[in-house]
N, C-alpha and C positions, 0 to 999 in steps of 0.2 A: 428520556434520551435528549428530548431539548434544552433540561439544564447541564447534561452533559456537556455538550456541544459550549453552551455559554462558558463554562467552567472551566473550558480548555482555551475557546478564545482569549478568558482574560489570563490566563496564564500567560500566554502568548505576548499578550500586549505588555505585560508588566516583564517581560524578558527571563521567565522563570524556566531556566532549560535544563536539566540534570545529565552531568555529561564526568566521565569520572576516565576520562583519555583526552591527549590534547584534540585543540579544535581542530574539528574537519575528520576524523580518524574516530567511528562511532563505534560503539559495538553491539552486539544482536542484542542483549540486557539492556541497555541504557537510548538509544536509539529511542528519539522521539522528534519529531522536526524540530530542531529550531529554527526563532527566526529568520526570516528570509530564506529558507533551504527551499533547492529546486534539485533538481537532477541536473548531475553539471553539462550530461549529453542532452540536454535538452534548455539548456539557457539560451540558447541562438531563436526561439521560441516566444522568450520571453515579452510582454509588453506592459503600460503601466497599467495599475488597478489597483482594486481594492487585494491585501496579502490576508489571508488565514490558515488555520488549518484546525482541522480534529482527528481526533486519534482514540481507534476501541481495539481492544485488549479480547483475543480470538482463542478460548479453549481448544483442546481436542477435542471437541464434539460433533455430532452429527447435524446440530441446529447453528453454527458457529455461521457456515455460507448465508443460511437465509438471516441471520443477524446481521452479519456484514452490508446486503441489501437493501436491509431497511435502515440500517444508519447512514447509509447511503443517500438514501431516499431524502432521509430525517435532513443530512446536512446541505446538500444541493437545493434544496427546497426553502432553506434557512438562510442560505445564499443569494437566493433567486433565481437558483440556475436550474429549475426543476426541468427544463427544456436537454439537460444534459442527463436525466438522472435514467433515461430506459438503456443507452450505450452503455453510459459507466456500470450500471445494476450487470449488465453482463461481461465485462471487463474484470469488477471487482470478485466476480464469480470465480472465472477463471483462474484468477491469481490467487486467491482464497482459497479457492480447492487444491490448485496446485502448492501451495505453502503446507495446508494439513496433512498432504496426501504424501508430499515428496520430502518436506522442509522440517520437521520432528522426528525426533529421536527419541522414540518411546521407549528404546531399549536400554537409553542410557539414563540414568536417573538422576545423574550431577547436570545434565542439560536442561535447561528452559522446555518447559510443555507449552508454551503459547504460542502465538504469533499475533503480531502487531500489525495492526493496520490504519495507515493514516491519510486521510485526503488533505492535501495542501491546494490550496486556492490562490492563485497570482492575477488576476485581472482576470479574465474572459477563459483563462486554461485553471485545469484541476489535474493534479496526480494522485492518483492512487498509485501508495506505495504501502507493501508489507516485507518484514521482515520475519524471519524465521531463522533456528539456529543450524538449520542443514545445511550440506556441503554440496549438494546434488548442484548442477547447474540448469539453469532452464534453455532448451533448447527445441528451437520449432525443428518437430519430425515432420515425416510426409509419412504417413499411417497407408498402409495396403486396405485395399476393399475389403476383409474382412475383419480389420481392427475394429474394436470397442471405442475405441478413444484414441488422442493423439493432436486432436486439432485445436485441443483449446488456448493456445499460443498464435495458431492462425487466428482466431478470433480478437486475440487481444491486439495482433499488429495489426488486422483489418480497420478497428476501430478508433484507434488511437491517430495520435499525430507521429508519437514516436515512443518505445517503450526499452526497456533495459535491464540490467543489473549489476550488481557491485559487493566485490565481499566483502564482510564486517570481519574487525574483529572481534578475538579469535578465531572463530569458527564464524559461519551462519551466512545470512546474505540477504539484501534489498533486493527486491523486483519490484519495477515501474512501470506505469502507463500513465501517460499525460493525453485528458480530452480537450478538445474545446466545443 
């Protein structure tokens, strides 16, 4: 995982960004941070620092969350910011589950099965952002006393500084959370 991490950084540094639509206009397939990318609702945010980012590539599978976690772990900790990595490990949960759970179209077979997840790092804040190719919109509910679930969007805007979304093209869509 740790030469991943490397592998991507220097991608980053050498400006190697695969983008097959004009700038700024991504889409759920090709979506990978370039440089300098932040969440544009969240550039007011912004401060100077060291810029990175890493990016893992999130099956449908059952073990995908706790993967996400520990690259998590893996890159904050690479960073030095392992003082941020118990918030984000539960932030990236949330959004992670909610990407497999809500954000794939297993039914359609011309669509993307993955979801992407990537932590960009700007000076002292981190985004975790994933994409997925679904249509659903994320939306904090307020879940009745006997719901199963429902709050894990409460979770992610408790924790964060500020979080979001944005549709890709064609289909699909980013969801964000920026920590510091």
């Amino acid at each position: 995982m740790h030469s991943l991490l490397h592998l991507h950084e220097s991608l980053q540094q050498n400006d190697h960004v695969q983008s097959t639509t004009a700038h700024g206009q991504w889409t759920t397939f090709d979506w990978w941070p370039p440089v300098g990318w932040w969440p544009e609702a969240a550039r007011d945010l912004l401060v100077p620092g060291p810029s990175t980012s890493a990016t893992f590539v999130l099956p449908p599978a059952a073990t995908s969350v706790h993967s996400a976690r520990s690259f998590t772990v893996g890159a904050l900790t690479g960073w030095g910011l392992g003082e941020l990595a118990d918030n984000m490990e539960l932030v990236v949960s949330e959004l992670a589950t909610n990407a497999l759970r809500h954000g794939l179209c297993l039914d359609d077979p011309s669509r993307e099965r993955s979801v992407h997840m990537s932590l960009v790092r700007r000076g002292p804040l981190v985004t975790s952002a994933f994409t997925d190719p679904g249509s659903s919109v994320p939306v904090l509910r307020y879940p009745g006393p006997l719901d199963t679930g429902g709050l894990g969007l409460h979770i992610v805007e408790s924790l964060s500084l500020r979080w979001g979304w944005s549709a890709l093209a064609p289909h699909g869509k980013i969801v964000w959370a920026v920590l510091s």
